[in-house]
PDBQT receptor file of N, H, CA, C and O in Angstrom, charges set to zero:
ATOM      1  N   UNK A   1      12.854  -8.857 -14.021  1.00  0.00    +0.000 N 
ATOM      2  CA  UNK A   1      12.886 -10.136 -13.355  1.00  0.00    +0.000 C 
ATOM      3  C   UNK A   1      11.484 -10.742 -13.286  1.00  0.00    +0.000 C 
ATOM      4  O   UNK A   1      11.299 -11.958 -13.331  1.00  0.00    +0.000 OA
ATOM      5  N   UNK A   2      10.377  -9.722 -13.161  1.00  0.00    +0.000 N 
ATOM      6  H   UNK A   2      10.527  -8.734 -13.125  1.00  0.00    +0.000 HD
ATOM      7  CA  UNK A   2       9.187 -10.616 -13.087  1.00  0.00    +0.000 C 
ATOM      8  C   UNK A   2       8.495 -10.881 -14.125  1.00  0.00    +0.000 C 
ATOM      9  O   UNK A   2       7.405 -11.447 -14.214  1.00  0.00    +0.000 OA
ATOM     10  N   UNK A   3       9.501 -10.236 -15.299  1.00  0.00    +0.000 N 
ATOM     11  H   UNK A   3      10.386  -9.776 -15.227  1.00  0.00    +0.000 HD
ATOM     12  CA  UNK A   3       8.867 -11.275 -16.710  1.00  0.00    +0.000 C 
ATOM     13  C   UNK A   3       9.616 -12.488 -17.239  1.00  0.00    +0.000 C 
ATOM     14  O   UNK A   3       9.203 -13.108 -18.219  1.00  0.00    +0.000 OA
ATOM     15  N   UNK A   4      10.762 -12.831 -16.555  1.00  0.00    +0.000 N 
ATOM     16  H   UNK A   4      11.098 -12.326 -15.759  1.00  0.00    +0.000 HD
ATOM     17  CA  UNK A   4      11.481 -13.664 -16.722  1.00  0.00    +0.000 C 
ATOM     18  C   UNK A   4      10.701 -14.964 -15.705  1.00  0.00    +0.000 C 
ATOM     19  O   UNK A   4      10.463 -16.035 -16.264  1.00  0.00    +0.000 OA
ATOM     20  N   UNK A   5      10.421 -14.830 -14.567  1.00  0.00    +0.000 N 
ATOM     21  H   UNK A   5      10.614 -13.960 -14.113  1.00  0.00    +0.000 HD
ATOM     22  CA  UNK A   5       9.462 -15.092 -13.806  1.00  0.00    +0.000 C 
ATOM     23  C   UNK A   5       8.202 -16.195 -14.389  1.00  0.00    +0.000 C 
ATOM     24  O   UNK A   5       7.889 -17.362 -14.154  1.00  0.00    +0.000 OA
ATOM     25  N   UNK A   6       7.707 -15.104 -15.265  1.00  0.00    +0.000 N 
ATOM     26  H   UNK A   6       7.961 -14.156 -15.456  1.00  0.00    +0.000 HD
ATOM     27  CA  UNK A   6       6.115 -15.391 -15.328  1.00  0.00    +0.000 C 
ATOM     28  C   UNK A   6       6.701 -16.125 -16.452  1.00  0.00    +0.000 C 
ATOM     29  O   UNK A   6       6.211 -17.242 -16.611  1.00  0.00    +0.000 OA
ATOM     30  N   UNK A   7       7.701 -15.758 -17.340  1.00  0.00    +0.000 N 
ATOM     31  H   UNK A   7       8.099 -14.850 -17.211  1.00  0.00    +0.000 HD
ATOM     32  CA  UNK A   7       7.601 -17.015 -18.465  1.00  0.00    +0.000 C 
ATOM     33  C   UNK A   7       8.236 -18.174 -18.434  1.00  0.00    +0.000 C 
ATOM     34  O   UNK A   7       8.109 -19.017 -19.323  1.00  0.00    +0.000 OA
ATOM     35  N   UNK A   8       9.037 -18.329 -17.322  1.00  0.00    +0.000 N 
ATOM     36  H   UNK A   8       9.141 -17.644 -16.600  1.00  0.00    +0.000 HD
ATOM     37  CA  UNK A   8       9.674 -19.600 -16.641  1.00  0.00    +0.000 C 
ATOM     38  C   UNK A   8       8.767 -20.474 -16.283  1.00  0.00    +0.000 C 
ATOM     39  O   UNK A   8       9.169 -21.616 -16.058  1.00  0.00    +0.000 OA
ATOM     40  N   UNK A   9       7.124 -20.138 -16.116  1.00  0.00    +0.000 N 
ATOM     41  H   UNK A   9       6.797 -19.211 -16.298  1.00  0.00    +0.000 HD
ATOM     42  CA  UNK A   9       6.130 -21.274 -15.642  1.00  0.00    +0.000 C 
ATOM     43  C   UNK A   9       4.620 -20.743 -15.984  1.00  0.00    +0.000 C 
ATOM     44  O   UNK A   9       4.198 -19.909 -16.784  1.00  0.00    +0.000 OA
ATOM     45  N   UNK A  10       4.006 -21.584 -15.037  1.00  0.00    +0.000 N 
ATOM     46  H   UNK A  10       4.350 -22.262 -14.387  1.00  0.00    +0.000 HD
ATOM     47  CA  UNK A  10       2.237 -21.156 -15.962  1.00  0.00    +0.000 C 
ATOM     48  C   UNK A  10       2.253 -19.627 -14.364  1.00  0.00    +0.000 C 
ATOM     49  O   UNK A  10       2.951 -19.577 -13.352  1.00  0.00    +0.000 OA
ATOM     50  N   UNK A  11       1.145 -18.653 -14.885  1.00  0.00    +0.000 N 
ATOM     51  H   UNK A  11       0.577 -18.694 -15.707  1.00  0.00    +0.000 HD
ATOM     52  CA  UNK A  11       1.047 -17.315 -13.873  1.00  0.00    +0.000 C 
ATOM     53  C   UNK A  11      -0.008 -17.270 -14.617  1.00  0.00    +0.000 C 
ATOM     54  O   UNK A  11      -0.385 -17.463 -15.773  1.00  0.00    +0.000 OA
ATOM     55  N   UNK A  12      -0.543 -16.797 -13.091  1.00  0.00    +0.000 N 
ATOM     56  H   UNK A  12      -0.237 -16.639 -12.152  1.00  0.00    +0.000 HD
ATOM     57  CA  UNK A  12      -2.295 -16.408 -13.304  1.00  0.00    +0.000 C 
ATOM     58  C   UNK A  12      -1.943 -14.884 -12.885  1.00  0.00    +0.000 C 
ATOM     59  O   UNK A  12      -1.263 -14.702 -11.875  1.00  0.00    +0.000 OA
ATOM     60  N   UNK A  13      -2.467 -13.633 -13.763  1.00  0.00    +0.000 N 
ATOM     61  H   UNK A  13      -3.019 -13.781 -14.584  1.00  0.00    +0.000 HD
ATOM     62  CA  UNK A  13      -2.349 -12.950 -13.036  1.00  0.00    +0.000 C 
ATOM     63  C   UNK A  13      -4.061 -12.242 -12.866  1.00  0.00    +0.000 C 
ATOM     64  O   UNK A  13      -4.870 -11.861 -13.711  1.00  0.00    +0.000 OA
ATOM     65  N   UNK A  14      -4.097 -12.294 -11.517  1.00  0.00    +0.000 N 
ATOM     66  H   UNK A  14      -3.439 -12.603 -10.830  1.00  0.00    +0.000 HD
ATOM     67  CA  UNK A  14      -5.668 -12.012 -11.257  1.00  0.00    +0.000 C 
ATOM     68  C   UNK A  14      -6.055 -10.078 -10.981  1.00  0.00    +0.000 C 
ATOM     69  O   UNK A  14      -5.299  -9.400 -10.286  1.00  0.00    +0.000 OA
ATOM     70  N   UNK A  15      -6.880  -9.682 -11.427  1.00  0.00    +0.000 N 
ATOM     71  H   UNK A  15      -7.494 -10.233 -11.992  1.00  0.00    +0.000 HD
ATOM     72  CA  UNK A  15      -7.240  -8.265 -12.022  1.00  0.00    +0.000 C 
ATOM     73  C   UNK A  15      -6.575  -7.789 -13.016  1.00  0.00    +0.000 C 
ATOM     74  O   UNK A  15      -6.581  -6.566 -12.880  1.00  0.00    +0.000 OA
ATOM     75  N   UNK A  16      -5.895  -8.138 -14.118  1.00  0.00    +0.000 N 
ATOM     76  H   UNK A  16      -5.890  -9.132 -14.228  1.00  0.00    +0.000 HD
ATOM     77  CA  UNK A  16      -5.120  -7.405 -15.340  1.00  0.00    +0.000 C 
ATOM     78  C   UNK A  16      -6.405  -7.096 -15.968  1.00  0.00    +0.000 C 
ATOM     79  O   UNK A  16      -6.271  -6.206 -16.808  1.00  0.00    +0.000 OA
ATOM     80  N   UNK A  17      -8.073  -7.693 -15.804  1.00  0.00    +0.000 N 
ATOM     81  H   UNK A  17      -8.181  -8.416 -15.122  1.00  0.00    +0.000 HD
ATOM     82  CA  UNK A  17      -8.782  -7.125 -16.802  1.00  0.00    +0.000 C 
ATOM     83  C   UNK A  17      -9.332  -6.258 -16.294  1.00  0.00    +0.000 C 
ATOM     84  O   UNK A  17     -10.110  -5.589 -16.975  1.00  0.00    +0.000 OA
ATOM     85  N   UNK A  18      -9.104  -5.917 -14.751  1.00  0.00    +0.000 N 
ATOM     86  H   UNK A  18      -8.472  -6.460 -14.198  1.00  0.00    +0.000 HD
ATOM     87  CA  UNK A  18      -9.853  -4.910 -13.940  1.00  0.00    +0.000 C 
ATOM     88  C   UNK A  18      -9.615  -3.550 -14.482  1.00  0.00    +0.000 C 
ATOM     89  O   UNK A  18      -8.547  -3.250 -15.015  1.00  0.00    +0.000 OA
ATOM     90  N   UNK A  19     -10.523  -2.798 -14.359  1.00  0.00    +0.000 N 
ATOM     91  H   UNK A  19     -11.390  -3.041 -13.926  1.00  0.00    +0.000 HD
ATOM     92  CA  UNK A  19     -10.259  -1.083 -14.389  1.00  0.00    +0.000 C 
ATOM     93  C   UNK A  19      -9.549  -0.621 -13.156  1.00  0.00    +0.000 C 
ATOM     94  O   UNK A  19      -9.657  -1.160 -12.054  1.00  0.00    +0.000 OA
ATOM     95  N   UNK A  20      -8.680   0.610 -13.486  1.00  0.00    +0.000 N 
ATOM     96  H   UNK A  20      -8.592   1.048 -14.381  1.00  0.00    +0.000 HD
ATOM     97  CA  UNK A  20      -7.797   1.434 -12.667  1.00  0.00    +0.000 C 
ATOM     98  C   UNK A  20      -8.392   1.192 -11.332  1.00  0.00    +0.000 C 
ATOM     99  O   UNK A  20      -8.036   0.452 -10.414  1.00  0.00    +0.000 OA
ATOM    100  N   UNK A  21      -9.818   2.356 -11.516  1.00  0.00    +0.000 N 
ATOM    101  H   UNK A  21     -10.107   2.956 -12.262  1.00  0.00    +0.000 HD
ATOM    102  CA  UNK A  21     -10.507   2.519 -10.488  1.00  0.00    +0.000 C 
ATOM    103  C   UNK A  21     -10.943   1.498  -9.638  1.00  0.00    +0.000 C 
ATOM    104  O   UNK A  21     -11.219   1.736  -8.462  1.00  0.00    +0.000 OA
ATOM    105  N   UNK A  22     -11.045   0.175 -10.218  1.00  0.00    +0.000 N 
ATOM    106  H   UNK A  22     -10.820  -0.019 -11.173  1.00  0.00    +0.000 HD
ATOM    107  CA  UNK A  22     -11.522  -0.953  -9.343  1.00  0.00    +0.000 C 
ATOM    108  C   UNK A  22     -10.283  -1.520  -8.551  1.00  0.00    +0.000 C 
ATOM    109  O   UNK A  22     -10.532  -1.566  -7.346  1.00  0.00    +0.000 OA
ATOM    110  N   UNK A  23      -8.974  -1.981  -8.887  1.00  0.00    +0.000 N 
ATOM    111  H   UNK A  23      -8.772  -1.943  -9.866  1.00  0.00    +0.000 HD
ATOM    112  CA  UNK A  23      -8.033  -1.541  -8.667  1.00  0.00    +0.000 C 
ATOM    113  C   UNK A  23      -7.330  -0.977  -7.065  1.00  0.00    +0.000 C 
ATOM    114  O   UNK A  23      -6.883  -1.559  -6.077  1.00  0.00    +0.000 OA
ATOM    115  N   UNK A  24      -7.528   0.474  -7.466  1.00  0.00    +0.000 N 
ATOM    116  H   UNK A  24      -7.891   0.947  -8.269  1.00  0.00    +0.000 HD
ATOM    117  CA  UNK A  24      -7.424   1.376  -6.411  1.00  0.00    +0.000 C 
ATOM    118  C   UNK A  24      -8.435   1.333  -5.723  1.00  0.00    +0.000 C 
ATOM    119  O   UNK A  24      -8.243   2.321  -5.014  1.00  0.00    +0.000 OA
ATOM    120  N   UNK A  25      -9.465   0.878  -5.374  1.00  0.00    +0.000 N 
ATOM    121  H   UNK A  25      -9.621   0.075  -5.950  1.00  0.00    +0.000 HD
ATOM    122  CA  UNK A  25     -10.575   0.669  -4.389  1.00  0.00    +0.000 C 
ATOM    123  C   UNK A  25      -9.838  -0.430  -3.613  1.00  0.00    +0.000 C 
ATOM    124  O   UNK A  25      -9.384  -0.349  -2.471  1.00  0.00    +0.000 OA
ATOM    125  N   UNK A  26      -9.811  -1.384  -4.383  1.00  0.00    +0.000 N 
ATOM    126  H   UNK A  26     -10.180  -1.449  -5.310  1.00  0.00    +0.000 HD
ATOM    127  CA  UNK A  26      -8.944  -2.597  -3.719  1.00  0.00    +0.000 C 
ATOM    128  C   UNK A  26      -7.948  -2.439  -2.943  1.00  0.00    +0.000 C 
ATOM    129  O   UNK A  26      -7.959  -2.939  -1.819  1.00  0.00    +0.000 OA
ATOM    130  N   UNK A  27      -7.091  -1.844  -3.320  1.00  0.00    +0.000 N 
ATOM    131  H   UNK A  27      -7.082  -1.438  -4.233  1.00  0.00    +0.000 HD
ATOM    132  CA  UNK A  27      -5.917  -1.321  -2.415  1.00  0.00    +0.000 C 
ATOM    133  C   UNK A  27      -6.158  -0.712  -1.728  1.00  0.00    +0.000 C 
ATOM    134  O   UNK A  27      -5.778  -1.192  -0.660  1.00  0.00    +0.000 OA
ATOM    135  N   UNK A  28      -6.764   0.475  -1.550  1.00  0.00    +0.000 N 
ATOM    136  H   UNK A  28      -7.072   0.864  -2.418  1.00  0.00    +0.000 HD
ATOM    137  CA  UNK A  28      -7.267   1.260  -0.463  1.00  0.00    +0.000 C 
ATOM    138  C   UNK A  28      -8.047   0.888   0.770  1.00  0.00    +0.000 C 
ATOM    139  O   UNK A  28      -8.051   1.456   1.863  1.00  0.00    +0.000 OA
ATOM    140  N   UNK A  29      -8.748  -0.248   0.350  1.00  0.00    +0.000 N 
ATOM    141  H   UNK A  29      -8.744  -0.709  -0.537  1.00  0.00    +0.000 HD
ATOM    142  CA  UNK A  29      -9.615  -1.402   1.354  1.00  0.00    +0.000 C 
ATOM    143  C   UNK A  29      -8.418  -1.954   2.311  1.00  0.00    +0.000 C 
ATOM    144  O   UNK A  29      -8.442  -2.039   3.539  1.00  0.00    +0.000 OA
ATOM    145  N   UNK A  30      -7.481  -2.267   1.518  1.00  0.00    +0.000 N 
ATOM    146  H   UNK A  30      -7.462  -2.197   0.520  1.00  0.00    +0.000 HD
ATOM    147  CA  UNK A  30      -6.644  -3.615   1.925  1.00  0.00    +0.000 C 
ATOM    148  C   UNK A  30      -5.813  -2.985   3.356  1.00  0.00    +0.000 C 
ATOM    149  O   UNK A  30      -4.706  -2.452   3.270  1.00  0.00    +0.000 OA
ATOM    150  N   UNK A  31      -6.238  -3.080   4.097  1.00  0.00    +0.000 N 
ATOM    151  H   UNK A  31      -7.137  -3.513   4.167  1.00  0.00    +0.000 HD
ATOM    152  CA  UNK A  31      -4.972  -3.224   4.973  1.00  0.00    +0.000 C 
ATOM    153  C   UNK A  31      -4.101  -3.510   5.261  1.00  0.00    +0.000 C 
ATOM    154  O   UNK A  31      -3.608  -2.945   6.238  1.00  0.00    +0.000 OA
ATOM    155  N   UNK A  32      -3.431  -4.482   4.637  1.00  0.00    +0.000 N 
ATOM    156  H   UNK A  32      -3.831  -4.940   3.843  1.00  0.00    +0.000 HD
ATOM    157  CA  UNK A  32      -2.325  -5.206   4.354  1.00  0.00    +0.000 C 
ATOM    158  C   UNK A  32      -1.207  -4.439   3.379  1.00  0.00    +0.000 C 
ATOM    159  O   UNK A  32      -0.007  -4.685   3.254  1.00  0.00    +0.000 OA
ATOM    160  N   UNK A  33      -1.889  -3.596   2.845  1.00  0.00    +0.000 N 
ATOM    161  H   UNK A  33      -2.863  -3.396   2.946  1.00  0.00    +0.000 HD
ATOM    162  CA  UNK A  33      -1.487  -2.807   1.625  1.00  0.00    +0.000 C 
ATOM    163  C   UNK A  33      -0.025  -2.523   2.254  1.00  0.00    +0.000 C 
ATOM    164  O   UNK A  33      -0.023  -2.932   3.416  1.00  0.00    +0.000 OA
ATOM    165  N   UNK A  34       1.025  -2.050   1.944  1.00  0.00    +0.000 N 
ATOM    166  H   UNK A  34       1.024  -1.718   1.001  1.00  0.00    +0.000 HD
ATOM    167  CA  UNK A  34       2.116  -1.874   1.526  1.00  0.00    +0.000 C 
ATOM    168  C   UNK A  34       3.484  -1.172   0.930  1.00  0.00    +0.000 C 
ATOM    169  O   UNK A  34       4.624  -0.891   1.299  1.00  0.00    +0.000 OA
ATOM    170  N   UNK A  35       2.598  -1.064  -0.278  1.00  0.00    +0.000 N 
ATOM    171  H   UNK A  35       1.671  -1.292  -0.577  1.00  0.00    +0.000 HD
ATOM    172  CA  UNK A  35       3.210  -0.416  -1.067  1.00  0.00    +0.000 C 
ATOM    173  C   UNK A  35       3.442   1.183  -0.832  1.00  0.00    +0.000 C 
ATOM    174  O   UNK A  35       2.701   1.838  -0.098  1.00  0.00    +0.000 OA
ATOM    175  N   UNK A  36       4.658   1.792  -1.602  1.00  0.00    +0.000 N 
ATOM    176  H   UNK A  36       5.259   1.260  -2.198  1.00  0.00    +0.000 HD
ATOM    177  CA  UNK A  36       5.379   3.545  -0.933  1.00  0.00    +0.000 C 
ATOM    178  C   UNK A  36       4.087   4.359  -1.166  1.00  0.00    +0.000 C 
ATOM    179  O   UNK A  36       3.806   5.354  -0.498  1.00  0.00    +0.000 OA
ATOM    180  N   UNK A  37       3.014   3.667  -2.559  1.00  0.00    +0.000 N 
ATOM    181  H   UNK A  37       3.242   2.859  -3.102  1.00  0.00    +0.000 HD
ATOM    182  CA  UNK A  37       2.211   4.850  -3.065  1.00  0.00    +0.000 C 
ATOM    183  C   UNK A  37       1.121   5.521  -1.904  1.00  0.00    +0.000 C 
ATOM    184  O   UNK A  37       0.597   6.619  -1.713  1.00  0.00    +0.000 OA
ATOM    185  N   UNK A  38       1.114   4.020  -1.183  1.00  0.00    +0.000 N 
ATOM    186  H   UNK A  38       1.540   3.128  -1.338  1.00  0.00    +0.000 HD
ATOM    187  CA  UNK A  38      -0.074   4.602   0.068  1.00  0.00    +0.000 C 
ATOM    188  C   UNK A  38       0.427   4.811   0.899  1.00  0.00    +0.000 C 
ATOM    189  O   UNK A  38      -0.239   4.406   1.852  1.00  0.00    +0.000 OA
ATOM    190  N   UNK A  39       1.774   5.484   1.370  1.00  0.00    +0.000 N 
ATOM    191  H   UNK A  39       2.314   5.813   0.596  1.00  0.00    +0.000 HD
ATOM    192  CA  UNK A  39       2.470   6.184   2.514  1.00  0.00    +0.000 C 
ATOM    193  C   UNK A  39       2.869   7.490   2.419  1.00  0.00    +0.000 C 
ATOM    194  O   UNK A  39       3.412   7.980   3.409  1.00  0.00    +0.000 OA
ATOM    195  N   UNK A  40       2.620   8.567   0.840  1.00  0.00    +0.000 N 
ATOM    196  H   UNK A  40       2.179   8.169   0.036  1.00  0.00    +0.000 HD
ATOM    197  CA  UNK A  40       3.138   9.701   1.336  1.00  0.00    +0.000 C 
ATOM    198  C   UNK A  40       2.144  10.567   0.395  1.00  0.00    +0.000 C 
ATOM    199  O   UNK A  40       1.315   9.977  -0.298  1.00  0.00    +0.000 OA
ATOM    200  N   UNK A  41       2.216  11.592   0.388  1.00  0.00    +0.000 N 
ATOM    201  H   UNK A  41       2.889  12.071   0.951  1.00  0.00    +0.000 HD
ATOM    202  CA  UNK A  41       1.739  12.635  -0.017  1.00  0.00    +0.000 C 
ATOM    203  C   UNK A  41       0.078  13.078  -0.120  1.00  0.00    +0.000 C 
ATOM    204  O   UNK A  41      -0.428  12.748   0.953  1.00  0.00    +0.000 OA
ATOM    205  N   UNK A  42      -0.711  13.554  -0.803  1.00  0.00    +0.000 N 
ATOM    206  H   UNK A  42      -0.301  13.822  -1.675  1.00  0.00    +0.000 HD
ATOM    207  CA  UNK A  42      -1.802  13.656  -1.246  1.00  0.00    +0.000 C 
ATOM    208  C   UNK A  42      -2.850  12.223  -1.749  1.00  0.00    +0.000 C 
ATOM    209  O   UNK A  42      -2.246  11.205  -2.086  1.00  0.00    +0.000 OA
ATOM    210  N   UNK A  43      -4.126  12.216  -1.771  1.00  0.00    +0.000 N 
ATOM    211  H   UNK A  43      -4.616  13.043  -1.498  1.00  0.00    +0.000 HD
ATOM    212  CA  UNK A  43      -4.742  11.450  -2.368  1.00  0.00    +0.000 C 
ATOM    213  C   UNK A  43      -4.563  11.035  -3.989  1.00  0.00    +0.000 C 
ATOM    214  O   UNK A  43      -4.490   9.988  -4.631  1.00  0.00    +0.000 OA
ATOM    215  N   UNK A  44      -4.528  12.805  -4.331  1.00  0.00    +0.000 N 
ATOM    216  H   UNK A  44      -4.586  13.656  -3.809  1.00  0.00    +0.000 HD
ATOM    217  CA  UNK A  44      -4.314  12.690  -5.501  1.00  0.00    +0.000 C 
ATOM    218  C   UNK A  44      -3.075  12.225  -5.776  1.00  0.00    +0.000 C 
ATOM    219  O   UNK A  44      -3.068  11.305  -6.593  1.00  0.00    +0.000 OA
ATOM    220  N   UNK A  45      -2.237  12.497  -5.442  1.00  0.00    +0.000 N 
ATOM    221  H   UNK A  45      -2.242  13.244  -4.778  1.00  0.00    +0.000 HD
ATOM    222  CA  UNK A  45      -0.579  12.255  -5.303  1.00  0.00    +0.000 C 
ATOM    223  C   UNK A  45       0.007  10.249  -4.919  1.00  0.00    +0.000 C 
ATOM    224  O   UNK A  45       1.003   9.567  -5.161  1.00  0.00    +0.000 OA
ATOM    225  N   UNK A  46      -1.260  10.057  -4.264  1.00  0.00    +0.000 N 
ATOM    226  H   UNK A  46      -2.069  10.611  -4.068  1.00  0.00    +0.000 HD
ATOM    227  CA  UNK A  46      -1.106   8.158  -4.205  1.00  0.00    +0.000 C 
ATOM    228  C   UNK A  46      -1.989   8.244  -5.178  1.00  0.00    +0.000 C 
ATOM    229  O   UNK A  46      -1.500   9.001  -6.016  1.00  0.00    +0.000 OA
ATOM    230  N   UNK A  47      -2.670   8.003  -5.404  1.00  0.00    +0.000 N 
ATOM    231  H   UNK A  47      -3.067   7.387  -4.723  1.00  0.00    +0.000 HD
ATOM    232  CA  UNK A  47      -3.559   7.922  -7.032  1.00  0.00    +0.000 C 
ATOM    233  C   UNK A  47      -2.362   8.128  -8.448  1.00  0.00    +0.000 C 
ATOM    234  O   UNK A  47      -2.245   7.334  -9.381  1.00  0.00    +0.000 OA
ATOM    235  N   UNK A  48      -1.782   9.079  -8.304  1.00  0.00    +0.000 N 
ATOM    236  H   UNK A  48      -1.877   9.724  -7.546  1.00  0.00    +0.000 HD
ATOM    237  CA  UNK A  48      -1.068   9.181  -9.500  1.00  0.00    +0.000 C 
ATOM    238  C   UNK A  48       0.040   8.130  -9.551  1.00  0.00    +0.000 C 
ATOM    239  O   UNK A  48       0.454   7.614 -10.589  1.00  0.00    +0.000 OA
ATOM    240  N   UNK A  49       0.518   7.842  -8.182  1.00  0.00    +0.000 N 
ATOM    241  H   UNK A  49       0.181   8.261  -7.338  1.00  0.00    +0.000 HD
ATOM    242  CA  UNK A  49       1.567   7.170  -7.966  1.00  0.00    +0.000 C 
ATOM    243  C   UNK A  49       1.374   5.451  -8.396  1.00  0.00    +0.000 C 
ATOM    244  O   UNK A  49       2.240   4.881  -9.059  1.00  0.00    +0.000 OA
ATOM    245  N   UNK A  50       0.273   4.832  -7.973  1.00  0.00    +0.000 N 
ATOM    246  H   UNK A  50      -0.430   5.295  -7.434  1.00  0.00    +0.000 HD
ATOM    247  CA  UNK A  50      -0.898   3.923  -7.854  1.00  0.00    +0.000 C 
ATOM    248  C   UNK A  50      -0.871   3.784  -9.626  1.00  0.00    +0.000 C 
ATOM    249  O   UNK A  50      -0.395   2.782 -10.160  1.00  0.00    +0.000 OA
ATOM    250  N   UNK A  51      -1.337   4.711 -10.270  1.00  0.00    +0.000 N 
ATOM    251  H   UNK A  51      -1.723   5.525  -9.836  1.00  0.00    +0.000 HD
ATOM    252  CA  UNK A  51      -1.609   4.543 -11.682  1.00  0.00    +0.000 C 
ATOM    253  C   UNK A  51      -0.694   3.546 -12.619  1.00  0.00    +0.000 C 
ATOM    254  O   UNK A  51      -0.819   2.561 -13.347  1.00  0.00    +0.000 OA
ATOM    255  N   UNK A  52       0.815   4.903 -11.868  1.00  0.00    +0.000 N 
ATOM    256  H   UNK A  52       0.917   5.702 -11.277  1.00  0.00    +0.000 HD
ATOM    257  CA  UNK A  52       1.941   4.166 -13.136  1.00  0.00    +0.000 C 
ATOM    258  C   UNK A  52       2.248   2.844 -12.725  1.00  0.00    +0.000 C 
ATOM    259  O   UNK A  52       2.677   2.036 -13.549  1.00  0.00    +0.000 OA
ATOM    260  N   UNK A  53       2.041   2.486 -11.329  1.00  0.00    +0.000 N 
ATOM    261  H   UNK A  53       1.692   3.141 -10.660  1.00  0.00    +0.000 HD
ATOM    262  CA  UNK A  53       2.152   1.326 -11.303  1.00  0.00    +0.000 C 
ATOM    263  C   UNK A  53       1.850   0.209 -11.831  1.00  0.00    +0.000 C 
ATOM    264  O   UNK A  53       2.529  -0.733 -12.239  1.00  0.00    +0.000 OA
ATOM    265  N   UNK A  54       0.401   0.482 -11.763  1.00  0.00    +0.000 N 
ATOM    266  H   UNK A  54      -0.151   1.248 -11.432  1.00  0.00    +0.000 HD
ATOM    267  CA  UNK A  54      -0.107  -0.374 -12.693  1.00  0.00    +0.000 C 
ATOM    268  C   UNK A  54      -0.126  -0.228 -14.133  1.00  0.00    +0.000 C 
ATOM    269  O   UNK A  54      -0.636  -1.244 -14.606  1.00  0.00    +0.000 OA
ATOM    270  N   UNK A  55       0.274   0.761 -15.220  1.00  0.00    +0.000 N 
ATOM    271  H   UNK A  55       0.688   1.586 -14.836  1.00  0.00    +0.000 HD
ATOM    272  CA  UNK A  55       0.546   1.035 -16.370  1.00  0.00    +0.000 C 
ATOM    273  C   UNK A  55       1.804   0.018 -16.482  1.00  0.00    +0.000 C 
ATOM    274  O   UNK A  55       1.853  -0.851 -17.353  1.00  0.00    +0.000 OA
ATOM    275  N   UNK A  56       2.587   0.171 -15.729  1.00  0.00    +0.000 N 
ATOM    276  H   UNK A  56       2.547   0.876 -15.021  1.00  0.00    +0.000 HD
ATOM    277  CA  UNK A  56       3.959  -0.588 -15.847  1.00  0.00    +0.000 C 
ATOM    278  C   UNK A  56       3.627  -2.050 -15.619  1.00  0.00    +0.000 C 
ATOM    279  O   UNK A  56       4.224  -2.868 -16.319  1.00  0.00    +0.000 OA
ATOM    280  N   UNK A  57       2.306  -2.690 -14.277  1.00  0.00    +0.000 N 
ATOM    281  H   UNK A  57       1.821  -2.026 -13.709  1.00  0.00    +0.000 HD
ATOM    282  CA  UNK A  57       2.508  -3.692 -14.337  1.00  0.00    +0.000 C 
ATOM    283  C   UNK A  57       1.575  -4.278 -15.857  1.00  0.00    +0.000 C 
ATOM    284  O   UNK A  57       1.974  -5.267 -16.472  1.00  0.00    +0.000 OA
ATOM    285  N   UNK A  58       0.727  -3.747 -16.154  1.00  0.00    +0.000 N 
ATOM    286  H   UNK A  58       0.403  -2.944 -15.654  1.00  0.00    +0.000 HD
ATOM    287  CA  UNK A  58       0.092  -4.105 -17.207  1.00  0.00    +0.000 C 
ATOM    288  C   UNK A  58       0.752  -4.225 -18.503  1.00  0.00    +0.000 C 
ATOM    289  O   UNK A  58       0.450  -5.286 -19.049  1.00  0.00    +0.000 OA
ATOM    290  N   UNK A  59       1.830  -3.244 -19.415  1.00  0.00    +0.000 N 
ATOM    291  H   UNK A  59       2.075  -2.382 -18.971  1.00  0.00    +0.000 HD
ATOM    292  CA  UNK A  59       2.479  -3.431 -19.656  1.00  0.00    +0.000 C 
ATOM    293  C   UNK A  59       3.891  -4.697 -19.864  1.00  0.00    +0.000 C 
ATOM    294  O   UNK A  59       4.623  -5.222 -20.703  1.00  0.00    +0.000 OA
ATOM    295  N   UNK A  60       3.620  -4.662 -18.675  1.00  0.00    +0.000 N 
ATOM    296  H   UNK A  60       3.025  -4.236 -17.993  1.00  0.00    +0.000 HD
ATOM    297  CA  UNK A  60       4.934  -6.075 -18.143  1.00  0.00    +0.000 C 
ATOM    298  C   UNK A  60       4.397  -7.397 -18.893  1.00  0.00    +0.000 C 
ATOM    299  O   UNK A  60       4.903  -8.224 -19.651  1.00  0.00    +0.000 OA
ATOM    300  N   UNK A  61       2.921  -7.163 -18.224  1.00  0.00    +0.000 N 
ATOM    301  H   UNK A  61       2.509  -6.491 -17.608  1.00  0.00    +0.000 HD
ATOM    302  CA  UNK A  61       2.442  -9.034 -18.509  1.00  0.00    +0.000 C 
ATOM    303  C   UNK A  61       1.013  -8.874 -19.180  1.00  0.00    +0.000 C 
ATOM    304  O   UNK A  61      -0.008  -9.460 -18.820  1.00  0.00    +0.000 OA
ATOM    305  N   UNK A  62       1.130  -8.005 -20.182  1.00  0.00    +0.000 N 
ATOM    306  H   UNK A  62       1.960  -7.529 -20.474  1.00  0.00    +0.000 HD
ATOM    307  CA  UNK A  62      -0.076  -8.364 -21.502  1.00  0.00    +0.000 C 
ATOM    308  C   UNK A  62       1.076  -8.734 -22.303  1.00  0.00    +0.000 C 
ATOM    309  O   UNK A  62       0.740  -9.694 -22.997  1.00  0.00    +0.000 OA
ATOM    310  N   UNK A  63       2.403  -8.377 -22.546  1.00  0.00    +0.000 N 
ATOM    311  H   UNK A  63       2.676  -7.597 -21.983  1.00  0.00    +0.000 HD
ATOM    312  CA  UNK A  63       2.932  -8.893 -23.457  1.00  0.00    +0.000 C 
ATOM    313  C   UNK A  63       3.687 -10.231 -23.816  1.00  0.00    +0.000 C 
ATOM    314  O   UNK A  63       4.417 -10.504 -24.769  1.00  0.00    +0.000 OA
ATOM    315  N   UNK A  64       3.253 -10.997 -22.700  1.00  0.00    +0.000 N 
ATOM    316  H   UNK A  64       2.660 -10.776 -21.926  1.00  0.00    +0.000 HD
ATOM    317  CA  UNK A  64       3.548 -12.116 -22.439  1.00  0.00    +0.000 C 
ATOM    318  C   UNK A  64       3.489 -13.363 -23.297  1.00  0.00    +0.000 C 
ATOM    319  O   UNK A  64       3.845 -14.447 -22.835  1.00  0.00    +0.000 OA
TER     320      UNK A  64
């Protein structure tokens, strides 16, 4: 749905050129944050979780 989304109109998407690590700093700052990856397990374990996320969102919308 959110590539159907992004090609229905103009989308900026802001950090796709960022690195992982810059990324996950960001989120980890954010208080607002949210998402399941920063509610359970290990550091390493939200880190891994954190990753595919973004593999998948990057994925989604470089091929745009």
């Amino acid at each position: 749905m959110s590539r159907d989304i992004a090609l229905a109109g103009e989308l900026v998407i802001v950090g796709l050129d960022m690195t992982t690590d810059a990324l996950w700093d960001n989120a980890k700052a954010d208080a607002e944050t949210y998402h399941a990856f920063m509610s359970f397990g290990s550091e390493e374990e939200k880190r891994g979780a954190f990753e595919k996320l973004i593999e998948r969102q990057r994925a989604r919308f470089t091929s745009l």
